[in-house]
N, CA, C and O atoms as a Tinker XYZ file with bonds, in Angstrom:
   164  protein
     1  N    -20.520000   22.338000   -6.027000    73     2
     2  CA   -20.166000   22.009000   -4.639000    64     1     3
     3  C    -20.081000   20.489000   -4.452000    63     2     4     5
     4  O    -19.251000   19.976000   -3.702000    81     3
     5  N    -21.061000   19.724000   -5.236000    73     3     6
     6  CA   -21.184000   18.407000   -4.763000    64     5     7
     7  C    -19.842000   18.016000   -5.721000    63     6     8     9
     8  O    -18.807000   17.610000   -5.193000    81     7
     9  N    -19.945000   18.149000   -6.879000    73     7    10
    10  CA   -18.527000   17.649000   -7.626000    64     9    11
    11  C    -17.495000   17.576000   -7.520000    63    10    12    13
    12  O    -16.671000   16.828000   -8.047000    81    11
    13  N    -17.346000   19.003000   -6.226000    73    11    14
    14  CA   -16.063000   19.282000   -5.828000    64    13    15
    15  C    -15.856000   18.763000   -4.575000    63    14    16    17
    16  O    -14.788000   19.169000   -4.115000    81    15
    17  N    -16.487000   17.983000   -3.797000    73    15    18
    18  CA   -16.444000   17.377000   -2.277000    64    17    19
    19  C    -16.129000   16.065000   -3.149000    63    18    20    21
    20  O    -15.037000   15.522000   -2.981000    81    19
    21  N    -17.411000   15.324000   -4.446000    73    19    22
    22  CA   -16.790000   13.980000   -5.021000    64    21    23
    23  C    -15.086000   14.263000   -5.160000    63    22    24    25
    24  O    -14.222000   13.803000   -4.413000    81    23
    25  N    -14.923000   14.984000   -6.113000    73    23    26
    26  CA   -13.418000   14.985000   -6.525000    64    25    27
    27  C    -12.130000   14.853000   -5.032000    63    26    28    29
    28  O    -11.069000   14.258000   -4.838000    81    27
    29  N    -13.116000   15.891000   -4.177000    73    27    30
    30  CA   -11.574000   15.193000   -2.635000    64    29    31
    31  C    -12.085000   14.227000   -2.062000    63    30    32    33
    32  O    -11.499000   13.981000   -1.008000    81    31
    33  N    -12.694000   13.740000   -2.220000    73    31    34
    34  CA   -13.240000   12.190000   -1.671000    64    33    35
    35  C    -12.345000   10.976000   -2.351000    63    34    36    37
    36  O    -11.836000   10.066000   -1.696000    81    35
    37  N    -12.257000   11.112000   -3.617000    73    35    38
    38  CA   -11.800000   10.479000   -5.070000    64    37    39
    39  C    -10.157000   10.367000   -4.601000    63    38    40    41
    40  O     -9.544000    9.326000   -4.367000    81    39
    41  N     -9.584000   11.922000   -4.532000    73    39    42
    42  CA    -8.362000   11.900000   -4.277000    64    41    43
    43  C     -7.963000   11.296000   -2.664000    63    42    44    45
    44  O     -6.859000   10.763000   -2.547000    81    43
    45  N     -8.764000   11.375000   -1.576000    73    43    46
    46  CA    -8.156000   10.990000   -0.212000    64    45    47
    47  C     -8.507000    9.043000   -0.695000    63    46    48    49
    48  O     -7.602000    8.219000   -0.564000    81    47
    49  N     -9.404000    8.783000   -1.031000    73    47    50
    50  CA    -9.616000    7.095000   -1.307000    64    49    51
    51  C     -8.660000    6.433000   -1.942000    63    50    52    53
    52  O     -8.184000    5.364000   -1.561000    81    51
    53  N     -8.148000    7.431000   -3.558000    73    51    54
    54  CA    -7.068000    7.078000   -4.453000    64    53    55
    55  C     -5.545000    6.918000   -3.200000    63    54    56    57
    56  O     -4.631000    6.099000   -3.104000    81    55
    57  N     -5.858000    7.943000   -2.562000    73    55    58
    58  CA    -3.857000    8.111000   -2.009000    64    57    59
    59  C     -3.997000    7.191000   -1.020000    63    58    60    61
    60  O     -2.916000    6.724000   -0.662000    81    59
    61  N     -5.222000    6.648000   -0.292000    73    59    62
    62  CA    -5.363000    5.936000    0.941000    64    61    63
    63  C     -4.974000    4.478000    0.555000    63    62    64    65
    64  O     -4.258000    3.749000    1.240000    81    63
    65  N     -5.752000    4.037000   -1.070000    73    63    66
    66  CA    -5.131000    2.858000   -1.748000    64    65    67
    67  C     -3.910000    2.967000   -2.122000    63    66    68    69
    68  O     -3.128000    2.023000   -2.016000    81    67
    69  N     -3.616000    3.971000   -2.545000    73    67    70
    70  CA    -1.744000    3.813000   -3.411000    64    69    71
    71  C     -1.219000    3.567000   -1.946000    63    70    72    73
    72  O     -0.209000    2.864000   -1.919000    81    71
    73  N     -1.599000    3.916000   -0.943000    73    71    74
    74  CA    -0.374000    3.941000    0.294000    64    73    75
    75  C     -0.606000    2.715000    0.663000    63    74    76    77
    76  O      0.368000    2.070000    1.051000    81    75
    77  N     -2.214000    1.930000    0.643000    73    75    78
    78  CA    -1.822000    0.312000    0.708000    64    77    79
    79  C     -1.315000   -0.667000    0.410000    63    78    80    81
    80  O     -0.930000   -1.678000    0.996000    81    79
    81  N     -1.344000   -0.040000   -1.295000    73    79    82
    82  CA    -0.799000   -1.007000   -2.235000    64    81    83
    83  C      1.184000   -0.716000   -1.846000    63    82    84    85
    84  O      2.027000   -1.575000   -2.106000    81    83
    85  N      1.406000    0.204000   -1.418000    73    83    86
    86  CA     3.075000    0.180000   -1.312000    64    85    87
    87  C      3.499000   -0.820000   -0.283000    63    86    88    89
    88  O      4.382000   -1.677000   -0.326000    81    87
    89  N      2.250000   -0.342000    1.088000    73    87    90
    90  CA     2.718000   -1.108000    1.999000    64    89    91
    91  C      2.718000   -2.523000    2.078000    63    90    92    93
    92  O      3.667000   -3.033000    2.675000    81    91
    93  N      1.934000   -3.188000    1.644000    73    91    94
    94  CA     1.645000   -4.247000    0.929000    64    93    95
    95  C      2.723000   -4.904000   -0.297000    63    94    96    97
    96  O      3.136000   -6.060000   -0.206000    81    95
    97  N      3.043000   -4.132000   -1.262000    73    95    98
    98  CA     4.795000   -4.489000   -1.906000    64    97    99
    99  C      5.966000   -4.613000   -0.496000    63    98   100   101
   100  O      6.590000   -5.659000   -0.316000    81    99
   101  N      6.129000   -3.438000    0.395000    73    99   102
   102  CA     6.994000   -4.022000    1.430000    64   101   103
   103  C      6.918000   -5.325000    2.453000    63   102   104   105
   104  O      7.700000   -5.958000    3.162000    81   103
   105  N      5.651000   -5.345000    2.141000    73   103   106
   106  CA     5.634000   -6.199000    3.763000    64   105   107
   107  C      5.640000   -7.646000    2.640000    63   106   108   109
   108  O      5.851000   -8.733000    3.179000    81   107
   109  N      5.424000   -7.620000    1.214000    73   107   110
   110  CA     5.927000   -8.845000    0.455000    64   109   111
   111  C      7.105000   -8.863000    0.440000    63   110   112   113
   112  O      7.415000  -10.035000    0.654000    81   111
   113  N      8.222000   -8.112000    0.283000    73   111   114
   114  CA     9.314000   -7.497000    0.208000    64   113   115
   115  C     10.466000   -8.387000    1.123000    63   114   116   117
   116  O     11.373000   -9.181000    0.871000    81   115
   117  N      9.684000   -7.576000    2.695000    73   115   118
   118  CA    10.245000   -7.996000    3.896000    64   117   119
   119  C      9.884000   -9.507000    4.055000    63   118   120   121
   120  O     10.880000  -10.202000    4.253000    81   119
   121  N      8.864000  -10.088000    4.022000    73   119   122
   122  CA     8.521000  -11.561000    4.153000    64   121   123
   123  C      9.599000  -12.232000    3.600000    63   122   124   125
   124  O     10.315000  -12.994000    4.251000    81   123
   125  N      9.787000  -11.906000    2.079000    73   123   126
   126  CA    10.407000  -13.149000    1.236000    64   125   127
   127  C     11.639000  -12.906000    1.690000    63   126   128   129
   128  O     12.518000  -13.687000    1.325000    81   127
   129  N     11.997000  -11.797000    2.571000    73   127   130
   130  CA    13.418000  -11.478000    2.881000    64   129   131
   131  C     13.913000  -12.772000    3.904000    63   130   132   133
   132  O     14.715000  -13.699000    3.788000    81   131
   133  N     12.689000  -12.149000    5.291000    73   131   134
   134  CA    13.177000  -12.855000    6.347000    64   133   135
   135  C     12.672000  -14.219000    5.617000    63   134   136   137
   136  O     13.857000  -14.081000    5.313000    81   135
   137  N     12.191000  -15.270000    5.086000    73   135   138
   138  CA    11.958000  -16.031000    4.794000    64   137   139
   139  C     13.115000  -16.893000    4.560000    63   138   140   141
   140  O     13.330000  -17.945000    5.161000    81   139
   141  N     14.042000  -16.239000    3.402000    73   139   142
   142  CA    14.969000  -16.833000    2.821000    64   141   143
   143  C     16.273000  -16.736000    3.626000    63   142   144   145
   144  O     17.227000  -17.442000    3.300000    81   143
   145  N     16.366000  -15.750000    4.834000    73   143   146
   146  CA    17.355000  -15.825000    5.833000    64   145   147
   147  C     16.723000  -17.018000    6.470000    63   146   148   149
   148  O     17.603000  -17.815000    6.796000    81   147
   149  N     15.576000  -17.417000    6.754000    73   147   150
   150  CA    15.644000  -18.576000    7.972000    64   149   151
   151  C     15.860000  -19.879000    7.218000    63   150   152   153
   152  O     16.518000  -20.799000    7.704000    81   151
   153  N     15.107000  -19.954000    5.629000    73   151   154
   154  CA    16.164000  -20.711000    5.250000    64   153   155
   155  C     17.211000  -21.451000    4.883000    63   154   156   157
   156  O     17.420000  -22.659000    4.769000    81   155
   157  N     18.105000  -20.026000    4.647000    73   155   158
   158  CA    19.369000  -20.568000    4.464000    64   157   159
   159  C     20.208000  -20.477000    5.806000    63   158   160   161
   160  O     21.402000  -20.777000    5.813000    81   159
   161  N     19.682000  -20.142000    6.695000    73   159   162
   162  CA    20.170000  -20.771000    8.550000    64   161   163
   163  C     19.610000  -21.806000    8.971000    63   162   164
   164  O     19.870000  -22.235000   10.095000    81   163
C-alpha cells in the first residue's frame, strides 16, 4: 500500500516537473523571440 501511494506520488511530481521544464523551454523560446523583434525594430 505504502509503495504503491510512493509510486503515484513519484509519477504526479515527475509529470508536474516535465510540464515545468517544457514551459520553461517556451517561455525561453518566446523571450528570445520577442527580444530579437524589438531589436531589429
Amino acid at each position: 500500500m505504502v509503495s504503491g501511494a510512493r509510486k503515484i506520488l513519484f509519477k504526479i511530481s515527475s509529470a508536474v516537473a516535465e510540464r515545468k521544464r517544457i514551459s520553461h523551454q517556451l517561455y525561453l523560446v518566446t523571450g528570445t523571440r520577442i527580444n530579437s523583434c524589438i531589436t531589429a525594430s
